[in-house]
PABA-890482 format. One record per residue: x, y, z of N, C-alpha, C in turn. Coordinates in steps of 0.2 Angstrom, whole numbers, plus 2048, in hexadecimal, padded with zeros to 3 digits. Example, Ala and Ser with C-alpha at 12.3 -4.5 7.8 and 13.67 -1.06 7.14 Angstrom:
# PABA-890482
 npx npy npz capx capy capz cpx cpy cpz
 842 7E4 827  83E  7EA  827 842 7F0 827
 840 7F5 823  844  7FB  824 840 800 827
This chain:
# PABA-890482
 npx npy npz capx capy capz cpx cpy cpz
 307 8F8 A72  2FF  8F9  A73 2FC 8F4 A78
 2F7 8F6 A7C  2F4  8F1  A80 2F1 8EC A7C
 2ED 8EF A78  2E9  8EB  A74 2ED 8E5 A71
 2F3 8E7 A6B  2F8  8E0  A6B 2F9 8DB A6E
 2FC 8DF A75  2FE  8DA  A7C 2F9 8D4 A7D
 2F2 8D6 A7D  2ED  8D3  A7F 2ED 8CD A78
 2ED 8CF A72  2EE  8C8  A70 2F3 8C5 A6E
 2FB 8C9 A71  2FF  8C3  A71 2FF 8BC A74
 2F9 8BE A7B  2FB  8BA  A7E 2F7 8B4 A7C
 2F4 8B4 A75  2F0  8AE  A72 2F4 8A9 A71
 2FC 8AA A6D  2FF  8A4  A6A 304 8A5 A6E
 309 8A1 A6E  310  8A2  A70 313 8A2 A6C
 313 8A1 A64  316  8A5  A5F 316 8A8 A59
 311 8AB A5E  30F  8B5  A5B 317 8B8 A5A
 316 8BB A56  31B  8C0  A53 319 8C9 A55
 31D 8CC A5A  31A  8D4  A5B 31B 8DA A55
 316 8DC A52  319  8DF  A4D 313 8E5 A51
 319 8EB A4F  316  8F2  A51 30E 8F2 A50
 30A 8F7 A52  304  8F8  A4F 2FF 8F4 A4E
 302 8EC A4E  2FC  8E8  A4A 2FC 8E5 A51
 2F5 8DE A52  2F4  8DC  A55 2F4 8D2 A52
 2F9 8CF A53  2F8  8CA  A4F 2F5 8C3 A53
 2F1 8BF A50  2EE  8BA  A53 2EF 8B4 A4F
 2ED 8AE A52  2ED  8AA  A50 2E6 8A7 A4C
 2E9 8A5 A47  2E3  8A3  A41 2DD 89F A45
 2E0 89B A48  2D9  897  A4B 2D5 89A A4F
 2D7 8A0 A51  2D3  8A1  A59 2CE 8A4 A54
 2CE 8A6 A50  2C7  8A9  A4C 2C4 8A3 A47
 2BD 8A3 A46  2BA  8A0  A42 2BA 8A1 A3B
 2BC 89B A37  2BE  89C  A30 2B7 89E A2D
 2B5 8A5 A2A  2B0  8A5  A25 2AE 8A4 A1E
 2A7 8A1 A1C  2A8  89E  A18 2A2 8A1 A15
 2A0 8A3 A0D  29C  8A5  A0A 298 8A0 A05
 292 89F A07  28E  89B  A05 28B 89C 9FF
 28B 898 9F9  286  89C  9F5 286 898 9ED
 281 895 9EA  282  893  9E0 281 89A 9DF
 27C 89B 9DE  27A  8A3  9DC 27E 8A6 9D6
 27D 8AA 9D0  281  8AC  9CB 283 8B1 9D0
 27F 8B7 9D5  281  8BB  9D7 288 8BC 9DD
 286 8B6 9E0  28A  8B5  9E6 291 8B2 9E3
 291 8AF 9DF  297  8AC  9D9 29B 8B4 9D7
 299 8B7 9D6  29B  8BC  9D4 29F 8C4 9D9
 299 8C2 9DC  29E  8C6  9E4 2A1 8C3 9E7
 2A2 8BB 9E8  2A8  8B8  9EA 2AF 8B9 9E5
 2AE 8B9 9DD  2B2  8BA  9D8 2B7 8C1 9DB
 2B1 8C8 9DC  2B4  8CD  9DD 2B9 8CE 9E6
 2B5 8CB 9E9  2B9  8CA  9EF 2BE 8C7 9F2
 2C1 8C0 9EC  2C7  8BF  9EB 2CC 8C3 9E8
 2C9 8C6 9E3  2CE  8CB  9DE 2CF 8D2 9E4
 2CA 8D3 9E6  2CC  8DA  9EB 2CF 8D8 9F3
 2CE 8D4 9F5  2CF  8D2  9FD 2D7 8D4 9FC
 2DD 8CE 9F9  2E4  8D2  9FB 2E6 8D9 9F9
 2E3 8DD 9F5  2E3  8E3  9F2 2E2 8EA 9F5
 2DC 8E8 9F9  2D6  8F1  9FC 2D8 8F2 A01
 2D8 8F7 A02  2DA  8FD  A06 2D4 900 A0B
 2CF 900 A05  2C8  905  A06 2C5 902 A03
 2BF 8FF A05  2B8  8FB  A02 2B3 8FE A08
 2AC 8FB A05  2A9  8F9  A08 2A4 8F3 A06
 29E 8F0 A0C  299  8EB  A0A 293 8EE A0A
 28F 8ED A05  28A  8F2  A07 284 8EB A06
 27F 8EB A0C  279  8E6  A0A 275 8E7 A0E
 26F 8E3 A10  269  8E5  A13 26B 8E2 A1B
 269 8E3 A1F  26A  8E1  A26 268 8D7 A26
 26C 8D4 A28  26D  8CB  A29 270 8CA A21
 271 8CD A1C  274  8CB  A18 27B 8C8 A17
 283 8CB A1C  286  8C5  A1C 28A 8CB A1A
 28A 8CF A1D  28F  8D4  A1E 296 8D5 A21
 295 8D2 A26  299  8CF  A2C 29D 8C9 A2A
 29A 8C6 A29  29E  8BF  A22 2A2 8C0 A1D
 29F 8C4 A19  2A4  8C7  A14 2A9 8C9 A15
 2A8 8CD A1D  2AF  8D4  A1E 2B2 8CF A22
 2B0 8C8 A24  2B6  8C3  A26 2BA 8BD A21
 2B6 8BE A1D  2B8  8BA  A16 2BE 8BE A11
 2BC 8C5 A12  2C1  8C9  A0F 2C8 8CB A14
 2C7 8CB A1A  2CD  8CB  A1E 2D1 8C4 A1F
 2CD 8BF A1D  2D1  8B9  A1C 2D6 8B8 A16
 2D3 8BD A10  2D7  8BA  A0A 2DC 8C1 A0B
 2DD 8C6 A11  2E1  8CC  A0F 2E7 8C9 A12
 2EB 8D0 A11  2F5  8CF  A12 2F2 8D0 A1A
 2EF 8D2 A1E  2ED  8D3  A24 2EA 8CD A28
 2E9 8C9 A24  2E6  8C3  A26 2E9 8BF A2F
 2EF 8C1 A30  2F1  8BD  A35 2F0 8C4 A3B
 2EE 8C8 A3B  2EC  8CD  A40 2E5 8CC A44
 2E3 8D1 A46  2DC  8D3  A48 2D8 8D5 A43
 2D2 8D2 A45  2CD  8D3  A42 2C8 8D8 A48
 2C9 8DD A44  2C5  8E6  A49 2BD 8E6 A47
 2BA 8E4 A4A  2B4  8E7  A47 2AE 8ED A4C
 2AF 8F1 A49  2AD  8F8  A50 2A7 8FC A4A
 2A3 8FE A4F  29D  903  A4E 2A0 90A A4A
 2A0 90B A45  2A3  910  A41 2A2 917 A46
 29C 919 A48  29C  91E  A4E 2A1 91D A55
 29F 918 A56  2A5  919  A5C 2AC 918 A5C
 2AE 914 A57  2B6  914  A51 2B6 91A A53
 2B4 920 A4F  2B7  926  A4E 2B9 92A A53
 2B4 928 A58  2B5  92C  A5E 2BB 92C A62
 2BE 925 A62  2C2  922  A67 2C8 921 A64
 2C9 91E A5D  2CE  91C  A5C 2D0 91E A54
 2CA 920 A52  2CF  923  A49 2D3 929 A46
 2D9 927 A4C  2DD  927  A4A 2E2 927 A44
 2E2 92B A3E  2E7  928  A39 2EC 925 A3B
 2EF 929 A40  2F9  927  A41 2FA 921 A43
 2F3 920 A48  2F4  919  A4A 2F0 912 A46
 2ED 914 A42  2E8  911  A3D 2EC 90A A3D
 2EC 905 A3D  2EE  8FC  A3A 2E9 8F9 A3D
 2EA 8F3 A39  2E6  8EC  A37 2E1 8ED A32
 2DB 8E9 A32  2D6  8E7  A31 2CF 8EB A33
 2CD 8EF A32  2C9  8F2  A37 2C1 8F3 A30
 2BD 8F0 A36  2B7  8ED  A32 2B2 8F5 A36
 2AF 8F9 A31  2AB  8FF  A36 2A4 8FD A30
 2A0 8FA A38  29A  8F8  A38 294 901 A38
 292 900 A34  28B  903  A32 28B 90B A2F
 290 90B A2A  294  912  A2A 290 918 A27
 287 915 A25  284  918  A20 281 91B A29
 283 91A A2F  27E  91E  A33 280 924 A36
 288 924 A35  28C  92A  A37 289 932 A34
 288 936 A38  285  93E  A39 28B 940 A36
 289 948 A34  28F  94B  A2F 296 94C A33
 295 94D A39  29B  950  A3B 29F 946 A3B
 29D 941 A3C  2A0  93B  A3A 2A2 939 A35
 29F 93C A31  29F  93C  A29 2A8 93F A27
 2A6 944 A2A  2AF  94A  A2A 2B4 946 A2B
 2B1 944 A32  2B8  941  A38 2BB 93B A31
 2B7 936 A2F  2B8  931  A2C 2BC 932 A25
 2BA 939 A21  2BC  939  A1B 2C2 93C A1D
 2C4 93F A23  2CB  940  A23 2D1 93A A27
 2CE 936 A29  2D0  931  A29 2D2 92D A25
 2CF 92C A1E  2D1  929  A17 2D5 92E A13
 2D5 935 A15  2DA  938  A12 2DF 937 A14
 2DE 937 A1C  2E8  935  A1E 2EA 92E A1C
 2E6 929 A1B  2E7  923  A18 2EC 922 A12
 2EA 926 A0E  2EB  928  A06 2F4 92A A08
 2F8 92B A0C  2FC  92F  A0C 303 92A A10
 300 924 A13  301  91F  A15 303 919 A11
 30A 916 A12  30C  910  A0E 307 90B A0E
 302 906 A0A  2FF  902  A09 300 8FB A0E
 2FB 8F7 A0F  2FB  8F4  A12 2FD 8F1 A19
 2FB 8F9 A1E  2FC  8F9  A23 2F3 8FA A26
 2F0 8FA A22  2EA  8FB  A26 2E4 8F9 A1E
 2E1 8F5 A22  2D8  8F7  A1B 2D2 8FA A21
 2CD 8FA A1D  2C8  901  A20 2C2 8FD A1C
 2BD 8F8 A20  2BB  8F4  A1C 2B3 8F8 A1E
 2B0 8FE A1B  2A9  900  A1F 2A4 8F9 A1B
 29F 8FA A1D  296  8F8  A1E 293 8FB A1E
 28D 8FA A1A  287  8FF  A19 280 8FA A19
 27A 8FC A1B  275  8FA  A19 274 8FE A12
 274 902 A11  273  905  A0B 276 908 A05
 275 909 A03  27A  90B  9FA 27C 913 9FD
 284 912 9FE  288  919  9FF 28A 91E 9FB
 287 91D 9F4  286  921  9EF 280 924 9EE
 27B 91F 9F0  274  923  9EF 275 929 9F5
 276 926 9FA  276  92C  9FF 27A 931 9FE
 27F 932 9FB  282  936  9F9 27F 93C 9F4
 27B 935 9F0  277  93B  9EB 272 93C 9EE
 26F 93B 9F3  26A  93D  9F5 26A 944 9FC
 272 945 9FD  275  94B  A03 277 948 A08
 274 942 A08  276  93E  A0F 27E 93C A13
 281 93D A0D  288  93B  A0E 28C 93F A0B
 292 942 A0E  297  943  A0A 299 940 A03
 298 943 9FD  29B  942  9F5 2A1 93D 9F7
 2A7 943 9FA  2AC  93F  9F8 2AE 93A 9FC
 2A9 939 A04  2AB  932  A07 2A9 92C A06
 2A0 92D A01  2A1  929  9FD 2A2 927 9F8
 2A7 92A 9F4  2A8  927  9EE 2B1 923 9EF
 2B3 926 9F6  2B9  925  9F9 2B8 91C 9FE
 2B3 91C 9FF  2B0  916  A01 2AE 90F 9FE
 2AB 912 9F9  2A8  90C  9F3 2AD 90B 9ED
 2B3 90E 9EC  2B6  90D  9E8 2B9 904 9E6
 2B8 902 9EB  2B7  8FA  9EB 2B0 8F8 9EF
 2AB 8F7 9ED  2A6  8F6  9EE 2A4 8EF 9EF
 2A3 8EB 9F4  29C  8E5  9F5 297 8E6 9F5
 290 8E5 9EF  28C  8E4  9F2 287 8DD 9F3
 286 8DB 9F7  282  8D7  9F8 27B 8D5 9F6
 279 8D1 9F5  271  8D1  9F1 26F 8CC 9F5
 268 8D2 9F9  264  8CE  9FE 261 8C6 9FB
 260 8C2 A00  25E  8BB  A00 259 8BA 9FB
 255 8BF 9FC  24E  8BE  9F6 24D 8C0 9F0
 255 8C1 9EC  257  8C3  9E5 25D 8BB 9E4
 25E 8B7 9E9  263  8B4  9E8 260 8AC 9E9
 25A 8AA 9E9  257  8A5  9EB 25B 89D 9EA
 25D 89E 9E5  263  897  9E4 266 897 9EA
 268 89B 9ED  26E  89A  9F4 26B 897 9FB
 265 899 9F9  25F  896  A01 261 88F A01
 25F 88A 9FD  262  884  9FF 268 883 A00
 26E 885 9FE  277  882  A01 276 887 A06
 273 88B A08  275  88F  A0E 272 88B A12
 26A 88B A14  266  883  A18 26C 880 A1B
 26E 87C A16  270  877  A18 27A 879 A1C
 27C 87D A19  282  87F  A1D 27E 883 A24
 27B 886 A24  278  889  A2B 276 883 A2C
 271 87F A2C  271  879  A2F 274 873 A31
 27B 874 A2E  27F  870  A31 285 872 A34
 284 879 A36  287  87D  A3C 283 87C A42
 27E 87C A41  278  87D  A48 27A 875 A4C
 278 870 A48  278  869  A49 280 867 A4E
 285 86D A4C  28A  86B  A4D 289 86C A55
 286 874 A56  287  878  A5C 283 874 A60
 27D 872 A5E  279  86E  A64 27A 866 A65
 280 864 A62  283  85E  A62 27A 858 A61
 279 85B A56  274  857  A56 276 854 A51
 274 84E A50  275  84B  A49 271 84E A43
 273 84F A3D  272  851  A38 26B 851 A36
 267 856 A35  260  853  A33 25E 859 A2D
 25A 855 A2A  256  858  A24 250 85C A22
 251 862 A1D  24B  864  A1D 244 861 A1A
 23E 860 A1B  238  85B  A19 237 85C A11
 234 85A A0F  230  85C  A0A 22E 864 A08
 22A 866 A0B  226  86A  A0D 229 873 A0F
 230 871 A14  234  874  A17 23A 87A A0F
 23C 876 A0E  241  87A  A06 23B 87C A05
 237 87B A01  231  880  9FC 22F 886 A00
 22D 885 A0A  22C  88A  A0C 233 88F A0E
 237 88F A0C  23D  891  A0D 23F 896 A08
 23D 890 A00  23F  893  9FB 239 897 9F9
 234 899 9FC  22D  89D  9FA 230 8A3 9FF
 231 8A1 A05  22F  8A9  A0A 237 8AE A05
 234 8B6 A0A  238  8BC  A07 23D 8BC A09
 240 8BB A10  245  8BC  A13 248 8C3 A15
 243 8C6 A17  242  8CF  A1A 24B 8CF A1D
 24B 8C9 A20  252  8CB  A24 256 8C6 A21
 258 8C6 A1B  25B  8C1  A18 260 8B9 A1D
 265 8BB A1D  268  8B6  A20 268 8B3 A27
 269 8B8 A29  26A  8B8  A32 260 8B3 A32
 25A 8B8 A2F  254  8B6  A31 255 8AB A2E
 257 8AB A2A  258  8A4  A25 25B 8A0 A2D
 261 8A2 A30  264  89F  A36 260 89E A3A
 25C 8A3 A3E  258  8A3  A44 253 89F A42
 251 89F A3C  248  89A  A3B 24B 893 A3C
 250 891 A37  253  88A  A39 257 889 A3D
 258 88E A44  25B  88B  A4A 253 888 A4F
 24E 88D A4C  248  889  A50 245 885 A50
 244 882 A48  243  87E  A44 248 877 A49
 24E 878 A46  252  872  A4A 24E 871 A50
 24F 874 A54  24D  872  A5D 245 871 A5D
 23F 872 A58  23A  86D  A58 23A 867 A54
 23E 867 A4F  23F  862  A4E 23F 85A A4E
 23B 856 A4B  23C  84F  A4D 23D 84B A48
 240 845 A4B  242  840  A48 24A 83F A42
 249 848 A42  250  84A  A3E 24D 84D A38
 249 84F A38  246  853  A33 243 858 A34
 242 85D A30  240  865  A31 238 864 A2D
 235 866 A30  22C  867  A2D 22D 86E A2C
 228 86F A26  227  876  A26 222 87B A2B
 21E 875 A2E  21D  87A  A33 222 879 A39
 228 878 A3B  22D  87A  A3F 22F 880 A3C
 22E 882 A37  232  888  A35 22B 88E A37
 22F 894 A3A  22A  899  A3E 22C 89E A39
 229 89E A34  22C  8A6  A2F 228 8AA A31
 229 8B2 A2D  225  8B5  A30 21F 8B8 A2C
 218 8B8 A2D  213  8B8  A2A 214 8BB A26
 212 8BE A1E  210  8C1  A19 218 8C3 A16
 21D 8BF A18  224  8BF  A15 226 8BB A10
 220 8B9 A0D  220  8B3  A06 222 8B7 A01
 226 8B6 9FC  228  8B8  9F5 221 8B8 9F2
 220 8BE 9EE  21A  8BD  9EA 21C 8B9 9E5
 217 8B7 9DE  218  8B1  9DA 21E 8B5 9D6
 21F 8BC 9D3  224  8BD  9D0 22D 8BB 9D2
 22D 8BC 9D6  233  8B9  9DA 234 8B4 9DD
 230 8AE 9DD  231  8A7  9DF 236 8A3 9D9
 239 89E 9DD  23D  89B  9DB 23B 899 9D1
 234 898 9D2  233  894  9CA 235 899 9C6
 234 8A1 9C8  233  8A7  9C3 239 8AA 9C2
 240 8A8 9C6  245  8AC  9C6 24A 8AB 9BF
 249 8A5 9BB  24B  8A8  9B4 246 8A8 9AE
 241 8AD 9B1  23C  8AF  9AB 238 8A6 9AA
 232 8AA 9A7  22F  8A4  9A5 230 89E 9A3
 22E 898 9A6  233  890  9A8 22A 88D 9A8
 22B 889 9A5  226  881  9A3 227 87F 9A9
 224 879 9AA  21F  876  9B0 227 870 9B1
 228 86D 9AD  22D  86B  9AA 236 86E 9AE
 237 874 9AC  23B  876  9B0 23B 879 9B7
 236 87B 9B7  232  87D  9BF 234 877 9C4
 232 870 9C2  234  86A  9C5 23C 86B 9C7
 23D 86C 9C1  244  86A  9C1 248 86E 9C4
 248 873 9C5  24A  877  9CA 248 877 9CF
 245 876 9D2  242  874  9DA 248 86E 9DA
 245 867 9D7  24B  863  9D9 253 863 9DA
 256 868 9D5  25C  86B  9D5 25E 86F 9DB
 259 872 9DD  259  875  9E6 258 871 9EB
 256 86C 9EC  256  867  9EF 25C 862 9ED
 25E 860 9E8  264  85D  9E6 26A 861 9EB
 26B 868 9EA  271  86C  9EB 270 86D 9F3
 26A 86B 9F6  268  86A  9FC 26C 866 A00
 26C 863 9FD  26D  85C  A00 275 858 9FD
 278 85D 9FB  282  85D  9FA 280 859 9F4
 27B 857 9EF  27C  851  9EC 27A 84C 9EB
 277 84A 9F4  277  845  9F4 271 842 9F1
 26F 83C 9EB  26B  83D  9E8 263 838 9EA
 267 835 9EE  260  82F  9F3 25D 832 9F9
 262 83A 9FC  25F  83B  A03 25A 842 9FD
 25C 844 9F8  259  848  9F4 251 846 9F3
 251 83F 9F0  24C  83D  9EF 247 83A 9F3
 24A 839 9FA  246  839  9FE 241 83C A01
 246 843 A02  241  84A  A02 23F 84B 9FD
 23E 849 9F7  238  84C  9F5 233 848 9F2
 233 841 9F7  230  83C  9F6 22F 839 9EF
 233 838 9EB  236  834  9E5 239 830 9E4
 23A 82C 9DF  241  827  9E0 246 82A 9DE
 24B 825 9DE  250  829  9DC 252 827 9D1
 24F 824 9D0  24D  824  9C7 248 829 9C6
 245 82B 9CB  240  830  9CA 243 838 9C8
 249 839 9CF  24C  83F  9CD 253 83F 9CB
 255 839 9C5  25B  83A  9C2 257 83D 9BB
 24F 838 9BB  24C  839  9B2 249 843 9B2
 246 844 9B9  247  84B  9B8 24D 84F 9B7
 250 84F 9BA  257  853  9B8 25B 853 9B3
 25B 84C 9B0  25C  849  9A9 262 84B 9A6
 265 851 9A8  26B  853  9A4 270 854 9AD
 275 84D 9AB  279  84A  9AE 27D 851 9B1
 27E 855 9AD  284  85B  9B0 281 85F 9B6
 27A 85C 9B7  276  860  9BD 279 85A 9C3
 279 856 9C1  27B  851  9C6 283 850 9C9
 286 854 9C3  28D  854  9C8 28E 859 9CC
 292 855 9D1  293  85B  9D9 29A 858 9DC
């Protein structure tokens, strides 16, 4: 195949195996899923246990949600891991190349919930010839912005390509159901960005986390990346202001979904303390640059936290 040819010529000890297209581990960037979050703990749980296993998944989340992450994070942990990573527009996939007979690798088909019915067809007989084929010669990894069963029960989709599609399910839970991750995300986007502009490491303000952990996040993660890429390059001194952050007007959490409220009514008392503990995980730990930002000492926020097991990391 051409395709193969083109990336044998990445290593000089590629191995040619029919069909598949093998690369070497480093030329792609290792991805890596950010998150404390109960929820995000949980769909990494299911993602280890499904990734060497599936055949047919999909990821289903809202647009900047980390869709793209995931369906590289699960071809890292698959038997396919030393091949290609295909990532093609499920409409024009079909057109060109879905092919059952020739179907291998890793094939990621980006936005599957947008396919017309005659797409819907081509596709569902593409996972029947699947079915009839020796295992692990090919996964079929789709993405959705939206739930492929609702559409289904709604007419929108073929019954059986969705229920043959979600049969291993991802779903992702937008930013603004997951607020515990906003701070360890920060600070890994932020110490990717620093990397790229070859800038020394700098810090969110005071002021900066709260307005992070209040806004809604309309475009969850991708929007989180873009505010702190602009944030850094106005930056000074090494620290992020909350007015460096350009969020987008009227995309503040109301008061029921703000950090203080998300496990049900919390005293004045735990409210603190959880802010602090966001800021603590901010900050990898570290307990003196923690307390700096939030303008305390640092006996001030070991006597807040008080119970030591929050302070191990």
């Amino acid at each position: 195949m051409q395709r193969a040819a083109q990336f044998h010529t990445l290593h000089q000890t590629q191995i040619s195996v029919p069909g598949l297209a093998l690369v070497d581990a480093d030329a792609l960037p290792a991805a890596r899923l950010v998150g404390v979050s109960a929820a995000w703990r949980k769909l990494l749980m299911q993602a280890e246990m499904a990734a060497p296993h599936m055949g047919v998944a999909t990821i289903e989340g809202e647009h900047g949600s980390g869709k793209h992450t995931l369906a590289r994070y699960l071809f890292s942990r698959s038997p396919l891991a030393r091949f290609c990573f295909q990532r093609r527009d499920a409409r024009e996939w079909l057109a060109t190349d879905g092919d059952p007979a020739t179907l291998s690798g890793f094939i990621y088909l980006d936005r599957v919930d947008l396919l017309a019915a005659p797409g819907q067809g081509l596709l569902l007989g593409v996972l029947k010839a699947l079915q009839d084929r020796p295992s692990g010669r090919a996964v079929v990894l789709a993405s959705s912005q939206t739930s492929l069963r609702q559409m289904a029960a709604q007419g929108l989709l073929l019954p059986d390509l969705a229920f043959r599609l979600t049969a291993i399910r991802f779903a992702i839970p937008p930013l603004r159901q997951r607020r515990e991750d906003i701070a360890p995300l920060a600070q890994f986007l932020l110490d990717g960005l620093c990397a790229r502009y070859q800038q020394r490491p700098v810090a969110l303000g005071p002021g900066a986390l709260t307005r992070l952990l209040q806004h809604n996040w309309p475009g969850n993660v991708r929007e989180l990346a873009g505010a702190l890429e602009t944030a850094l390059l106005e930056a000074e001194n090494g620290v992020i202001r909350a007015d460096n952050l350009l969020l987008t007007s009227g995309a503040d959490a109301p008061p029921e979904t703000q950090p203080a409220a998300l496990g049900g009514t919390l005293s004045l008392d735990a409210v603190i303390r959880r802010h602090v503990q966001y800021v603590l995980d901010l900050n990898r730990g570290n307990k003196l640059r923690a307390a700096r930002q939030l303008c305390i000492s640092r006996s001030t926020l070991y006597r807040i936290l008080g119970n030591g097991e929050l302070l191990a990391h």
